[in-house]
N, C-alpha and C positions, 0 to 999 in steps of 0.2 A: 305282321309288318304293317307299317301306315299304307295307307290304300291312295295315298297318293303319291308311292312309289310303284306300291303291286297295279293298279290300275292301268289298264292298256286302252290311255286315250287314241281316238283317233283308231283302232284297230277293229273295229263293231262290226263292222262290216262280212273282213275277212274271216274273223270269227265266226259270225253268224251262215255265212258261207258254209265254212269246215264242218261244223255242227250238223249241219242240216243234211251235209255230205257223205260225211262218214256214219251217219246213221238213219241215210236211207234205206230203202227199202234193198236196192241192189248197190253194196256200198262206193261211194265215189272215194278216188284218194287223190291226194294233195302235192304238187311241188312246189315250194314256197323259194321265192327265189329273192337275195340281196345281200349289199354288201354286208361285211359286219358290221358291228354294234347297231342296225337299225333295230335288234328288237326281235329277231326271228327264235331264239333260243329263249328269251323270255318268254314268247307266245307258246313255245310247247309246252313249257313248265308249265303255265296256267292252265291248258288244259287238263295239264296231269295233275294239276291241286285239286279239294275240294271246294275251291270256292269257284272255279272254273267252270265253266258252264256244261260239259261234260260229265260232272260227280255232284255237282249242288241239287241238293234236294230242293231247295226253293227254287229252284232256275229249269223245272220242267217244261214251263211253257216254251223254253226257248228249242226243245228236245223234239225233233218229230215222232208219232204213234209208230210203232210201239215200242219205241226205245224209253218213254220217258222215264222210267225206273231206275235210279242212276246204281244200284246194286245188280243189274245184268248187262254192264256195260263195264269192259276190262281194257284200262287206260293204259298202258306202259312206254314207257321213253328210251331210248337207247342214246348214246353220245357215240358216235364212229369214230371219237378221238378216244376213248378209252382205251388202254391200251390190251386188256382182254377180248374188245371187241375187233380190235385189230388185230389180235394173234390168228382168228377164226369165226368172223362174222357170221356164218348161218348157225354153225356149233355154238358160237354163245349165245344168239338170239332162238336159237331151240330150248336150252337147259334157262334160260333165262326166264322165258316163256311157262314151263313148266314151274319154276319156284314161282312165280307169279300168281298160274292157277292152284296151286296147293297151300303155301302158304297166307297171301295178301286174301283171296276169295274163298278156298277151302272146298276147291271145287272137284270132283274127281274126274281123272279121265282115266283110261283105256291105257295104261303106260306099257304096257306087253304088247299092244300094237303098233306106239308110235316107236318105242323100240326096233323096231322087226321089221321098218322101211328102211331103204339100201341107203339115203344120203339125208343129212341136214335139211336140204331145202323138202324134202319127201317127209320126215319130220313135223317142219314146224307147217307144214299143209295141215296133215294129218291133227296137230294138234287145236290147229283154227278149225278146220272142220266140227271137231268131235265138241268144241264149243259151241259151235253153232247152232249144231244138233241139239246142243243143250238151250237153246234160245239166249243167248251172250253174246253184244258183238265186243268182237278185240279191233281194240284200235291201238296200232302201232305208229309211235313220233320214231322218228330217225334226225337227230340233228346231226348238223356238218357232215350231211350224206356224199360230199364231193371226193372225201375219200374212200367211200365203199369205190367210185369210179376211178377216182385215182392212181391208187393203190390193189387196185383188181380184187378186190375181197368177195365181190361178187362177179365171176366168169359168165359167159351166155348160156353153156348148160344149166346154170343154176337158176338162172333167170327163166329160163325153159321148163325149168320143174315145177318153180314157185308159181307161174302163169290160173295154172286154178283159184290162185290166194286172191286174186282179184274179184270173185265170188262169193268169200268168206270172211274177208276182212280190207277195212277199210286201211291203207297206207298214208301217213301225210311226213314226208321226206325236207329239210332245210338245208340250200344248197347258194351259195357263192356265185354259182354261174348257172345258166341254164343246162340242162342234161344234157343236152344233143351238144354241146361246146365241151363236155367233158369227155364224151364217146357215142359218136353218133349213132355206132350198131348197137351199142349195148339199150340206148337211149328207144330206140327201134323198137326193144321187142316187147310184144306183147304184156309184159308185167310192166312196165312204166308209159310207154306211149297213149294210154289211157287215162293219164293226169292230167288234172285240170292244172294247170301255173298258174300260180299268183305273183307279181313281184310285189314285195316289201320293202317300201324305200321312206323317203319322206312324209310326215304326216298332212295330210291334208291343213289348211287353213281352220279347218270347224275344230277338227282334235289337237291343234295347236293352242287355238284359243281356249278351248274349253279345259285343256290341261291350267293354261294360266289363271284364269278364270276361278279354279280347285287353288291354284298357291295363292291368288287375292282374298278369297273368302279367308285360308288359312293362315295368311298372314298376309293383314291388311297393308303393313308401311310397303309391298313390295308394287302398289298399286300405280304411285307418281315412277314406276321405272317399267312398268309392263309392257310399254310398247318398244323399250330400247330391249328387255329380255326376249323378245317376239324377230327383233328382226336379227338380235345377234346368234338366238338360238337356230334360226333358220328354218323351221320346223324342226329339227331332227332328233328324235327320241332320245336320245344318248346326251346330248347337251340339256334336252329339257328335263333328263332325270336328275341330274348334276344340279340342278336349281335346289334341291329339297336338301343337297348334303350342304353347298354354298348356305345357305339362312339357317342351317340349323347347327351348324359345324364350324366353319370357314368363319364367318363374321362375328357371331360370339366369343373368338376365340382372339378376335383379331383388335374385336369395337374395345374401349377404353372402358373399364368398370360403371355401370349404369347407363355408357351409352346408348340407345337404341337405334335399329338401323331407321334410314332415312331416305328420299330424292339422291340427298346431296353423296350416299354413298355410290352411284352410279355405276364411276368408271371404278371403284373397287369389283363390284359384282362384276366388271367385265373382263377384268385384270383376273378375277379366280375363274370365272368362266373358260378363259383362255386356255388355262392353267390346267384344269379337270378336263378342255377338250383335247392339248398334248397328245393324249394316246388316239384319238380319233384322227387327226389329222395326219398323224403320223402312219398307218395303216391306209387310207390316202393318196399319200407321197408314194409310198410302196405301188402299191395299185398303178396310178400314174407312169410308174418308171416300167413297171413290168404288166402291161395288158395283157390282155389274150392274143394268142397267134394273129386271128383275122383285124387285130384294131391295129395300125400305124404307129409306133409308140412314137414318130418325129412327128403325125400330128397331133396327138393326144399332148406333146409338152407344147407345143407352137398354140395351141387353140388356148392352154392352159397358162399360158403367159398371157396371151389376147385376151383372156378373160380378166384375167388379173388387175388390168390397167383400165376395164372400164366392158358395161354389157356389151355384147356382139348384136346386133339388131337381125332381126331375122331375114330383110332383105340382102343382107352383104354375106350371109351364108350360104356356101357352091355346095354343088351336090357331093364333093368329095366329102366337106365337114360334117352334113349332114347325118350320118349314121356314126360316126364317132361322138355328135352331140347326143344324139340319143341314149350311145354307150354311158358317158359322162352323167347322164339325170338318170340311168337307173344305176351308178353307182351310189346315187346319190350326193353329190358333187355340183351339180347344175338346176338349173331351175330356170323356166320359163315364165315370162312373164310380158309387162304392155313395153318394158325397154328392151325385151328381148332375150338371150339366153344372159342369164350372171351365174357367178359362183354363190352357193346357197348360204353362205355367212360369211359378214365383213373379218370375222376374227381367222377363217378359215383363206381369205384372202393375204391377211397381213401374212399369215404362214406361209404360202403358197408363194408369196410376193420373196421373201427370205431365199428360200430353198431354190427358186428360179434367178433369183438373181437379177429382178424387174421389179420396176416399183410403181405402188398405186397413182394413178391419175395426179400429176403435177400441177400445183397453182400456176394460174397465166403468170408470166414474167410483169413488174411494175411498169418495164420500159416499154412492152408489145403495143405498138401503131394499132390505134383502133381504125384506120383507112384499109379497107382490102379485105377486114372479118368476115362483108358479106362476099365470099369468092365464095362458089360450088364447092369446091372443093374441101373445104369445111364442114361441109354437112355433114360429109363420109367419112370425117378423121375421129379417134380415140380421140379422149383432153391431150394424152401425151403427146400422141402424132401433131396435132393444133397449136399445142406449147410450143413445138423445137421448132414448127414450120416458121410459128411468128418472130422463133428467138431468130430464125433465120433471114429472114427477110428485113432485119431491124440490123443487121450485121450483113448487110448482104457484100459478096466481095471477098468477105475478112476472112482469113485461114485459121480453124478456130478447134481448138482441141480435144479429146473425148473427154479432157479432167476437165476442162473450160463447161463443156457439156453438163456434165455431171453437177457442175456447182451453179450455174445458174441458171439449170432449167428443173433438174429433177432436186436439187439442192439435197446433194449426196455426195460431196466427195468422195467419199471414200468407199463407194462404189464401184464395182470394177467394170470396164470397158467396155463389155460385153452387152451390156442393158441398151450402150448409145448404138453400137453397130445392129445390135435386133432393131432396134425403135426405128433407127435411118433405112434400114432394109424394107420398113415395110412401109414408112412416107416415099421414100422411092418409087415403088409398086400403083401408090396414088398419084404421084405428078406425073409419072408415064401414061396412066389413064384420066389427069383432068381436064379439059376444055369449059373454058379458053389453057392455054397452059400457061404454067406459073411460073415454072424453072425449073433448074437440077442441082442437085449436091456432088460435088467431085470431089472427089478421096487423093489428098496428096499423102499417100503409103510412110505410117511413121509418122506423121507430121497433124492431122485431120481434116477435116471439111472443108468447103467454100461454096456457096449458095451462090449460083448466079441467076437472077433473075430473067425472066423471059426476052424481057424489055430492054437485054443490055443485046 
């Protein structure tokens, strides 16, 4: 496969982590923690390839002493959504285990012994051990490990049994949510409490660019749009693999016979961009409607409209929002930065802006009095809150309707009511706190607004 799909920019790191981990001397194991599609079930594949730095023969130096031999080193993968693996999680990770060393390696063991322990987890101890003994280490990937906890596939006694396997083999586990959010006894005991976490979210800025960087050299016309693919892609792995099937797929398929792509195809790239993130966003939206027990889901949609219409600056965020924002960038969702927190791509906004029923930051009105812009009060408002305040004070008086709203502030008719009453809810919230004060909005029920100003 092209190596600028298989390649894990931006991953080096965590990589070289795990590496160095599970084949140390007393082995370390892994819970890799993030939303989907960032990339977490690709990173175990690769380990379990041979080009992976685990099995490549040329990739020893990356291997610590005395692992570096990648022929005594037993890679295997399990998916927890399989549905054998689900009928009976230790039983088919024993028998599984065993086809592995017999057939893949041709290795013997002692099968009259691992036989002749009373359970599964007693088993596949036995069978990590008698590897050991043989100088082998087994390294075990568990993806979408959330339902071994979910779904109980793995109970505390078994968990109690497998506790020596922490000796003899190194574990690295890919899970949705942190352990202790899924069961915090089971997360307790002694076989998991001893992982290191990593979360896997967005890429860093270095393996953003240096992903793009890999499509420039590969194809140069995509070089006059690299910084608009940079910011629509947001870092996120999943959008920026989506890039290689868009130029090699998508556009030749679409350009007109001899065309070549170009700058001027731009907002085409962004149009299929959009198009190929669909499923990401959408898994998102989900996300969004249904957090975890301990996150708020009325603030996770309130911050996520507030996002929507423009960054939150880090000074106007209360200690409530605080740990819900946190929530939000390790779903990858959020991103911090010098304006403060925003959503991690415009294209995931215009989604997010849809689905919520708010819409992005509104041009100033032609008519808005440039007298009174510099009031405080300004400084603290959204463009939208800033827009209705000035449509407000230019109309002050006038009894003026949520469609009236709608068409000449956020120029949406045909948006429903709902975006003006959030939007006035929370400029309210502001002229109750500004000084000097400005004024109020009164609600004549069925009918809409009237601004009156301070000064009347």
């Amino acid at each position: 496969m092209d190596s600028l799909k298989t390649h894990l920019f931006g991953r080096e790191r965590v990589l070289q982590d795990i590496v160095a981990g599970v084949l140390a001397l007393q082995p370390v194991s892994f819970s890799l923690v993030g939303p989907k599609l960032v990339g977490k079930s690709f990173l175990l594949k690769y380990l379990t390839s041979e080009e992976g730095p685990l099995l490549n023969p040329a990739r020893s130096d990356l291997r610590p002493s005395p692992h570096q031999d990648p022929d005594r080193i037993i890679v295997t993968r399990i998916d927890c959504d399989w549905a054998e693996a689900q009928q009976d999680l230790l039983a088919y990770l024993h028998e599984h285990l065993l086809e592995v060393a017999r057939t893949e390696h041709g290795i013997r063991l002692d099968e009259a012994q691992i036989e002749a322990q009373p359970s599964s987890a007693r088993r596949i101890w036995q069978i990590a051990r008698q590897l050991n003994q043989q100088e082998f280490r087994l390294v075990i990937l568990m993806d979408n490990f959330d339902r071994a906890f979910e779904q109980q596939l793995i109970h505390m006694e078994a968990a109690d049994e497998l506790r020596p396997l922490t000796l003899e083999v190194a574990l690295v586990v890919a899970t949705e949510q942190p352990l202790h959010d899924l069961d915090r006894q089971l997360a307790a005991s002694p076989l998991f409490n001893v992982m290191e976490q990593s979360f896997i979210g967005l890429l860093g800025p270095d393996g953003a660019n240096a992903w793009l960087d890999a499509y420039c050299d590969r194809f140069p016309v995509l070089t006059g749009v690299r910084d608009q693919l940079l910011t629509l892609t947001g870092n996120h792995p999943y959008l920026l693999r989506r890039i290689y099937d868009i130029i090699t797929e998508d556009l030749p398929a679409l350009l007109a016979s001899g065309q070549t792509i170009g700058p001027e195809h731009g907002e085409l790239i962004r149009l299929r961009l959009a198009e190929h993130g669909r499923r990401l966003f959408a898994i998102m939206w989900r996300t969004i409607q249904d957090p975890p027990s301990r996150i708020d889901p009325d603030l996770v949609r309130a911050l996520a409209a507030r996002l929507v219409e423009a960054p939150l600056p880090a000074g106007q965020v209360s200690n409530g929002q605080a740990s819900t924002l946190n929530w939000l960038m390790n779903q990858a969702m959020v991103v911090y930065g010098e304006d403060g927190y925003r959503l991690f791509s415009p294209l995931f906004t215009d989604y997010l802006a849809r689905r919520l029923d708010v819409g992005p930051p509104a041009p100033v009105p032609p008519s808005a009095p440039a007298d009174g812009d510099d009031l405080p009060i300004y400084e603290g408002l959204t463009k939208i809150e800033a827009a209705l305040l000035r449509y407000f004070r230019t109309h002050s008086g006038e009894l003026i309707s949520p469609q009236q709203l709608l068409a000449d502030v956020w120029h949406r008719p045909d948006a429903t009511p709902r975006r003006v009453q959030e939007a006035i809810r929370r400029l309210r919230l502001q002229l109750e706190k500004a000084h000097p004060p400005v004024g109020v909005i009164e609600n004549e029920r069925g009918r809409g607004y009237r601004f009156v100003p301070n000064d009347q």
